[in-house]
VOFIFI-137653 format. One record per atom (N, C-alpha, C): residue number from 1; residue in one letter; atom name; x, y, z. Coordinates in nm, 2 decimals. Example, Ala and Ser with C-alpha at 12.3 -4.5 7.8 and 13.67 -1.06 7.14 Angstrom:
ROTOR    k  r   a      px      py      pz
ROTOR    1  a   N    1.32   -0.57    0.78
ROTOR    1  a  CA    1.23   -0.45    0.78
ROTOR    1  a   C    1.32   -0.33    0.78
ROTOR    2  s   N    1.28   -0.22    0.71
ROTOR    2  s  CA    1.37   -0.11    0.71
ROTOR    2  s   C    1.29    0.00    0.79
//
This chain:
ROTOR    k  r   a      px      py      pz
ROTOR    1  x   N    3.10    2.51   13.04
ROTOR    1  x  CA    3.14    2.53   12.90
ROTOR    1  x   C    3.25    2.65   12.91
ROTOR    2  x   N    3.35    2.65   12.87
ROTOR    2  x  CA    3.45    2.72   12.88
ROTOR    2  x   C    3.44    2.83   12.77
ROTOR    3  x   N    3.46    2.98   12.85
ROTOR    3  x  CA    3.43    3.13   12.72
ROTOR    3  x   C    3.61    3.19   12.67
ROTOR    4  x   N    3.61    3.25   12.57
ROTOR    4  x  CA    3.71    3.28   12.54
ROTOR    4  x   C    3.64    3.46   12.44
ROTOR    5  x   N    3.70    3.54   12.52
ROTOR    5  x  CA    3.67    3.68   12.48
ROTOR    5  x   C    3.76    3.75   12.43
ROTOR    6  x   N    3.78    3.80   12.30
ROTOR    6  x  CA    3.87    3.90   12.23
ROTOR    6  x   C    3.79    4.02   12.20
ROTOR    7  x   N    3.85    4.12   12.24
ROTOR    7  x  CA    3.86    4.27   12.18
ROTOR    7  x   C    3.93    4.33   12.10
ROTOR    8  x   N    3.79    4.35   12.04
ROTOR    8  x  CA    3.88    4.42   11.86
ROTOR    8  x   C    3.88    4.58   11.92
ROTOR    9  x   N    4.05    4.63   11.92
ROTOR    9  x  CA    4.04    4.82   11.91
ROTOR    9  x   C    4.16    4.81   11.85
ROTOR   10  x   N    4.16    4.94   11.77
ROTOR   10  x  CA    4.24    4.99   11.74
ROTOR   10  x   C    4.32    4.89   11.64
ROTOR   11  x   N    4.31    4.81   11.55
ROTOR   11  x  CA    4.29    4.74   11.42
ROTOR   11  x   C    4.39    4.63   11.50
ROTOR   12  x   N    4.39    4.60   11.62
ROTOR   12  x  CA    4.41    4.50   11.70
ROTOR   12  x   C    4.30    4.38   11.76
ROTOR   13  x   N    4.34    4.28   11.78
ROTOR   13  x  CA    4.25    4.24   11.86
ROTOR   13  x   C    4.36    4.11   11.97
ROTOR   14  x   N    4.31    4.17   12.05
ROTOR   14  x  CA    4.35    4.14   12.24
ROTOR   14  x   C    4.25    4.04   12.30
ROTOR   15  x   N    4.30    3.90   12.32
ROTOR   15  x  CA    4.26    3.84   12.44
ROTOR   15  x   C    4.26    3.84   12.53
ROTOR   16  x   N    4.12    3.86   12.61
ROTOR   16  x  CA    4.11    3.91   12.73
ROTOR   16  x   C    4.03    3.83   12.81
ROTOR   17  x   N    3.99    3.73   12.77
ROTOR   17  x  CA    3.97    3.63   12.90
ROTOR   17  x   C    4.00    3.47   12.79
ROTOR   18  x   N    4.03    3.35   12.87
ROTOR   18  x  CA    4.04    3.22   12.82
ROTOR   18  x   C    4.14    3.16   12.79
ROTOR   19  x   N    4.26    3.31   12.84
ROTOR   19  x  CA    4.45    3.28   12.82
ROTOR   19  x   C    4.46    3.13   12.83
ROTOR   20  x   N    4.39    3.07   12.88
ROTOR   20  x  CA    4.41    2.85   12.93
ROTOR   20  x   C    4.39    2.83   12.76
ROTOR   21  x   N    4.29    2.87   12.69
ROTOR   21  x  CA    4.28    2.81   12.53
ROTOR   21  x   C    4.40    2.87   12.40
ROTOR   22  x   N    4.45    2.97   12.44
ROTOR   22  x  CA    4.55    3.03   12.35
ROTOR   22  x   C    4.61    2.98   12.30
ROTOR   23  x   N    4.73    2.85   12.37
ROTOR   23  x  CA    4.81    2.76   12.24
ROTOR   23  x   C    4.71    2.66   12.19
ROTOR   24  x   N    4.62    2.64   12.20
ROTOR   24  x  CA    4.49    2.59   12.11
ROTOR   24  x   C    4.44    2.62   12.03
ROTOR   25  x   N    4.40    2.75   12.03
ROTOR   25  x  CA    4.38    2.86   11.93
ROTOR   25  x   C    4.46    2.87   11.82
ROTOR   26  x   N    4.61    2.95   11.90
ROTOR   26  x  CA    4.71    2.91   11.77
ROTOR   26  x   C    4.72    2.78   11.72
ROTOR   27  x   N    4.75    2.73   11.75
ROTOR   27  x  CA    4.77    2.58   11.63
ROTOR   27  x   C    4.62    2.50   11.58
ROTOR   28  x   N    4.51    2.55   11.57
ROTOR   28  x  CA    4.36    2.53   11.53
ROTOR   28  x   C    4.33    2.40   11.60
ROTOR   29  x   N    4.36    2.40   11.67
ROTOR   29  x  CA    4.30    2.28   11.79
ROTOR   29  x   C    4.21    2.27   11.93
ROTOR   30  x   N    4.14    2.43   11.89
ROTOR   30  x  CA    4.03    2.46   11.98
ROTOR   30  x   C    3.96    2.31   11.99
ROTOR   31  x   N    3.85    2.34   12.16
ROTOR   31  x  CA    3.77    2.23   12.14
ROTOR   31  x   C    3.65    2.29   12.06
ROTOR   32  x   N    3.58    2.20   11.98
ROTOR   32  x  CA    3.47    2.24   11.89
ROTOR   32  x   C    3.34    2.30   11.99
ROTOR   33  x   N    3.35    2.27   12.15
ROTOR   33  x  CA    3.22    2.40   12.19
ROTOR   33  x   C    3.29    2.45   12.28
ROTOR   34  x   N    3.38    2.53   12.24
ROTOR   34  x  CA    3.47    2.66   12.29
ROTOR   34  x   C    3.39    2.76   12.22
ROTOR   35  x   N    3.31    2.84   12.37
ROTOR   35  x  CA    3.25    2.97   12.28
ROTOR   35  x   C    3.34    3.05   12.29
ROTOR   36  x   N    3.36    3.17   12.18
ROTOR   36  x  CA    3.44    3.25   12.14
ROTOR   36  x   C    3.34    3.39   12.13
ROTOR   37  x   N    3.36    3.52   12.17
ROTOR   37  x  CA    3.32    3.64   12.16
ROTOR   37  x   C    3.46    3.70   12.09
ROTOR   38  x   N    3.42    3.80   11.99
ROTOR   38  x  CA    3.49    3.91   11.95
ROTOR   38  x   C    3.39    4.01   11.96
ROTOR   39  x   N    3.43    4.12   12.04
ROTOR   39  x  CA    3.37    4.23   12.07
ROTOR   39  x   C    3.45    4.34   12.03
ROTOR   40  x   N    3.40    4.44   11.97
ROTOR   40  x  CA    3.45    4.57   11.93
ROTOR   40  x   C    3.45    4.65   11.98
ROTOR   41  x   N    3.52    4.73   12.04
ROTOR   41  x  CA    3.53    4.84   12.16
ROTOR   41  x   C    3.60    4.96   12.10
ROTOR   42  x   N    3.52    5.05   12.13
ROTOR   42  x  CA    3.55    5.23   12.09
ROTOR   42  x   C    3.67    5.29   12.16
ROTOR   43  x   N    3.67    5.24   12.26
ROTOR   43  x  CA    3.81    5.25   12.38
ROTOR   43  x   C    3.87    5.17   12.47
ROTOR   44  x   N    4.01    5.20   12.48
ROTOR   44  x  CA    4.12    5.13   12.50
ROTOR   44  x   C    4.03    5.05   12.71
ROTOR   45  x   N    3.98    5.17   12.73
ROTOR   45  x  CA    3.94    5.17   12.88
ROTOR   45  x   C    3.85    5.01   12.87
ROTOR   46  x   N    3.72    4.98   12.76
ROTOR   46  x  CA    3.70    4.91   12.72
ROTOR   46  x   C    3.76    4.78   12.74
ROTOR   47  x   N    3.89    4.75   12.64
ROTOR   47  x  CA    3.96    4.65   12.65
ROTOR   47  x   C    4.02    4.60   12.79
ROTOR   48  x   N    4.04    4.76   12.89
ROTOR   48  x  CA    4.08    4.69   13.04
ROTOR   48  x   C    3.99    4.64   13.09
ROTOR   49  x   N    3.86    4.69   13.07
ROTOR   49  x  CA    3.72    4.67   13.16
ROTOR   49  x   C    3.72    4.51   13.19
ROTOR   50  x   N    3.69    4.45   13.02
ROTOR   50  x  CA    3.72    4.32   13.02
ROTOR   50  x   C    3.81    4.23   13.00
ROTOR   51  x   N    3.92    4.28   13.05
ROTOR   51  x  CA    4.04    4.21   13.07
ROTOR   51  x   C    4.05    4.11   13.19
ROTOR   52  x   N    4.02    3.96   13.16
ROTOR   52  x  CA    4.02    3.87   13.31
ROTOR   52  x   C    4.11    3.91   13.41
ROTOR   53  x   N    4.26    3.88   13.41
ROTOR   53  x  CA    4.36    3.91   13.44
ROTOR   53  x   C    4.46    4.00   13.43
ROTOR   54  x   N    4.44    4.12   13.47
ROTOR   54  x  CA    4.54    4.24   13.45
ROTOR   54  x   C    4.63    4.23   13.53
ROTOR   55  x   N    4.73    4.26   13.45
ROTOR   55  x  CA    4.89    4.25   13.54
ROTOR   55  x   C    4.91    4.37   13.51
ROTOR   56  x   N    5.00    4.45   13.61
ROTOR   56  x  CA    5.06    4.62   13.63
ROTOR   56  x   C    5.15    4.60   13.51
ROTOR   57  x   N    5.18    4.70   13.42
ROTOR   57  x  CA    5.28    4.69   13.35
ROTOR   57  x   C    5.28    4.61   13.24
ROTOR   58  x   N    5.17    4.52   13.20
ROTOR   58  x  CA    5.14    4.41   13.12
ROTOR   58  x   C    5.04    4.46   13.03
ROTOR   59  x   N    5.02    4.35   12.90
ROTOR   59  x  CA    4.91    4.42   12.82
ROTOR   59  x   C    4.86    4.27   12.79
ROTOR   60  x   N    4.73    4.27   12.74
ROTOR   60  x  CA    4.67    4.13   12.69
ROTOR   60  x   C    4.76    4.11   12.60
ROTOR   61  x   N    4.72    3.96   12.53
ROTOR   61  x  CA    4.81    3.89   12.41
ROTOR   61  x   C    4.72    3.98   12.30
ROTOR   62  x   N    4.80    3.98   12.21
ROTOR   62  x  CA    4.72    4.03   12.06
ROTOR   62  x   C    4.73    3.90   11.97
ROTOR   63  x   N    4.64    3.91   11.87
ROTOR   63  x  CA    4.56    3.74   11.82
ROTOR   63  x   C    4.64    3.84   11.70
ROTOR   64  x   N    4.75    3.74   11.64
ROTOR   64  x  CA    4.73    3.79   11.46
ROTOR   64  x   C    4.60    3.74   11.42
ROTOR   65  x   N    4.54    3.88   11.25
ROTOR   65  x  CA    4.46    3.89   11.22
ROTOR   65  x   C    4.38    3.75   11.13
ROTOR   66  x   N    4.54    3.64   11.10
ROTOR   66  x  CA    4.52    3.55   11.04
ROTOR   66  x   C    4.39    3.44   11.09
ROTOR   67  x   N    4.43    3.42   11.24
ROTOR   67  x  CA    4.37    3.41   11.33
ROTOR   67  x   C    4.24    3.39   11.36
ROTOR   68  x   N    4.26    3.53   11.39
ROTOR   68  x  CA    4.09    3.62   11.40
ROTOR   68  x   C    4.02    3.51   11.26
ROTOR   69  x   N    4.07    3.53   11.15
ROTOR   69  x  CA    3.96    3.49   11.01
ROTOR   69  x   C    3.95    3.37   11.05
ROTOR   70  x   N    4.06    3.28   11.07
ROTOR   70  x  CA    3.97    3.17   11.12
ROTOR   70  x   C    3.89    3.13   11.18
ROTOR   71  x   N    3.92    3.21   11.30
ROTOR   71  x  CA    3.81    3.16   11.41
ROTOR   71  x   C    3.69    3.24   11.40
ROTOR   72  x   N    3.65    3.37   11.32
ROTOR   72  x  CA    3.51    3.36   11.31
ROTOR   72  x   C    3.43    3.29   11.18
ROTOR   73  x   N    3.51    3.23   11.12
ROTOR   73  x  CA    3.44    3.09   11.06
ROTOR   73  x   C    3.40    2.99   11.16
ROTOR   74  x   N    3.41    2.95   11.26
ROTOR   74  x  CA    3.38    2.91   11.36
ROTOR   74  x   C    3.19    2.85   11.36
ROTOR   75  x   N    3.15    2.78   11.36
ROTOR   75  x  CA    3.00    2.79   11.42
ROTOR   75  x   C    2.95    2.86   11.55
ROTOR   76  x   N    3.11    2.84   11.65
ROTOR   76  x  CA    3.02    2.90   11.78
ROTOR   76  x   C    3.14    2.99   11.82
ROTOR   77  x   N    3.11    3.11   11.69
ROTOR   77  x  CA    3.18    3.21   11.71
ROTOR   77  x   C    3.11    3.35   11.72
ROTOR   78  x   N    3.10    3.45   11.80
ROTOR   78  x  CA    3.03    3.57   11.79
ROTOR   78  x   C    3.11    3.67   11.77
ROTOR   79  x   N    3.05    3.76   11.65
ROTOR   79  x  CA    3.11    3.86   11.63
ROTOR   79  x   C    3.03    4.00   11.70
ROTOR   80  x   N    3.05    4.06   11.76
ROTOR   80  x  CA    2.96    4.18   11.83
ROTOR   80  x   C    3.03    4.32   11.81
//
């Protein structure tokens, strides 16, 4: 089953693992058991921790917030 993890900091939220589902995401064409975490993190260190793929010099994608609302309407969406 394929995971896809965003971190909410700093009135952003950054995907940070499942970069393969992102143009899916955007255009609402997830598969229907794509699990999804949104996690909320106190610090930026945080958001590296769980960053799949860090590139030097690079930052995760940021999810507009529009986004975010849809996908935790979601059934197999976690908000944490």
């Amino acid at each position: 089953m394929s995971t896809v993890v965003i971190a909410y900091f700093n009135d952003t939220n950054w995907l940070v693992k499942g970069t393969e589902h992102l143009y899916d995401m955007l255009a609402a064409k997830e598969a229907a058991d794509l699990e999804i975490s949104i996690i909320t993190c106190q610090m930026w260190a945080e958001v590296l921790r769980m960053w799949e793929e860090p590139e030097e010099g690079k930052m995760p994608w940021a999810i507009h917030p529009k986004i975010i609302e849809r996908l935790k309407s979601r059934e197999r969406t976690t908000v944490i």
